[in-house]
C-alpha positions as CSV (number, residue, x, y, z in Angstrom):
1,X,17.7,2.7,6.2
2,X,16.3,0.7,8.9
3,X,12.3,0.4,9.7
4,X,10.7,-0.5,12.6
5,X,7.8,-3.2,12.5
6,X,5.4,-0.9,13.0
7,X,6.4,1.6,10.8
8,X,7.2,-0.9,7.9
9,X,3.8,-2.6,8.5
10,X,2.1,1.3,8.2
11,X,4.0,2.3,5.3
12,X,2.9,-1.3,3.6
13,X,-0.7,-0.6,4.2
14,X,-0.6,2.9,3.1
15,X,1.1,2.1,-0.6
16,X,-1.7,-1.1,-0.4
17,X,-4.2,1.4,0.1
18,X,-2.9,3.8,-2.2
19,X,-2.1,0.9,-5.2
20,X,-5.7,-0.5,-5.2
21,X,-7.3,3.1,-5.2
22,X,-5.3,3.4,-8.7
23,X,-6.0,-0.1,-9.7
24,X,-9.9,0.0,-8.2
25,X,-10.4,2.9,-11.0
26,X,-8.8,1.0,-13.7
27,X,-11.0,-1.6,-12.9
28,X,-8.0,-4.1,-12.8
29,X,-8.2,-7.3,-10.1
30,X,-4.9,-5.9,-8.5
């Protein structure tokens, strides 16, 4: 399926934001 920029670039940020709230309480760098 097809994205647009904007909508790729939001969904990026959004599993970013997501990954380092998981990884911020592990404590891990990433």
């Amino acid at each position: 399926m097809r994205l647009t920029d904007a909508e790729c670039r939001a969904r990026f940020a959004a599993a970013r934001v997501a990954h380092l709230a998981t990884a911020g309480a592990d404590g891990a760098p990433r």
